[in-house]
N, C-alpha and C positions, 0 to 999 in steps of 0.2 A: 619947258612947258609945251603941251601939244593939247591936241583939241581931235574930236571926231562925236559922230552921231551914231545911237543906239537906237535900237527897234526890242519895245516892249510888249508883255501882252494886250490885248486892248488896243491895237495899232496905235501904241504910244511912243511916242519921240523921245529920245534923252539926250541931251549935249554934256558931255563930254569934256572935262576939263582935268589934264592931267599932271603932273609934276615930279621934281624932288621933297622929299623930306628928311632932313640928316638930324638924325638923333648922335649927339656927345657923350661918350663916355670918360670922366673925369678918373684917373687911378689916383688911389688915397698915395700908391707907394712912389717916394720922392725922388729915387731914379728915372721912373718912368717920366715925370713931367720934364726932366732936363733933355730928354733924346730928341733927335730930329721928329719924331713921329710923331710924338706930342700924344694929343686925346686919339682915344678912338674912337672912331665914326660906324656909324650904323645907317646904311643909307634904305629908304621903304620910297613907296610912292605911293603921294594921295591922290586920290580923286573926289572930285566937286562934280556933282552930277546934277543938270536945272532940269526939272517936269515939270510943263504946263506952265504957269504964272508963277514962279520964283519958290516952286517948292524944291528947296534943296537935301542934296543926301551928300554926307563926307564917309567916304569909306578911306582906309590904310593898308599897301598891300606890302610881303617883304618882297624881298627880290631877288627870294625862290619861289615867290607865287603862292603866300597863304597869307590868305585876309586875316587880318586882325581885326579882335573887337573892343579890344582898351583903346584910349584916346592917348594922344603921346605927344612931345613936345608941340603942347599950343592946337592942336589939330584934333579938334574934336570929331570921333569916330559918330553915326548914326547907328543904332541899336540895331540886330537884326529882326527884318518885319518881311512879308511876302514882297514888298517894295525893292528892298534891300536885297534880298535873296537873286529876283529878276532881276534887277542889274549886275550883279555883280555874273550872274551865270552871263548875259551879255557880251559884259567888258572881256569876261574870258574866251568868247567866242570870236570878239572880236580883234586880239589879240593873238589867238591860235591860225585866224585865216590870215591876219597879216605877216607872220612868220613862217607861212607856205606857202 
């Protein structure tokens, strides 16, 4: 889990809460369950995003970098809104300067 702060329009602050999410995939075929490997994982990363007084935004990203807008294992997604849109362009700004 990591943490950082974002700059939105409106000289708005966003904190930053980031993580794993591992989605399971269960195969129906009954070889598959006896091998070492077992299920397959699907791993994304959420983010919890606070503005202001505890308005929250949950976004899903994979981890080739394209937002999702379904909710998925337990992790409900936030619809997208101009809200949503600016952060998310943010998060990716602020992930592009930190890998340069």
């Amino acid at each position: 889990m990591g943490y950082f702060t974002i700059d939105l329009p409106g000289k708005i602050k966003g904190e930053v809460r980031f993580g794993k999410v591992m989605r399971k995939f269960v195969s129906v075929n009954l070889f598959d369950f006896f091998r070492k490997k077992g299920t397959k994982r699907e791993e994304r990363r959420g983010y919890i995003v606070k503005i202001g007084e505890g308005q929250l935004y949950r976004l899903l990203r994979t981890k080739e970098g394209e937002w999702l807008n379904e909710s998925d294992t337990g992790f409900q997604v936030d619809k997208d809104d101009e809200t949503s849109l600016a952060i998310k362009k943010a998060i990716e700004e602020y992930e592009k300067n930190l890998h340069h």
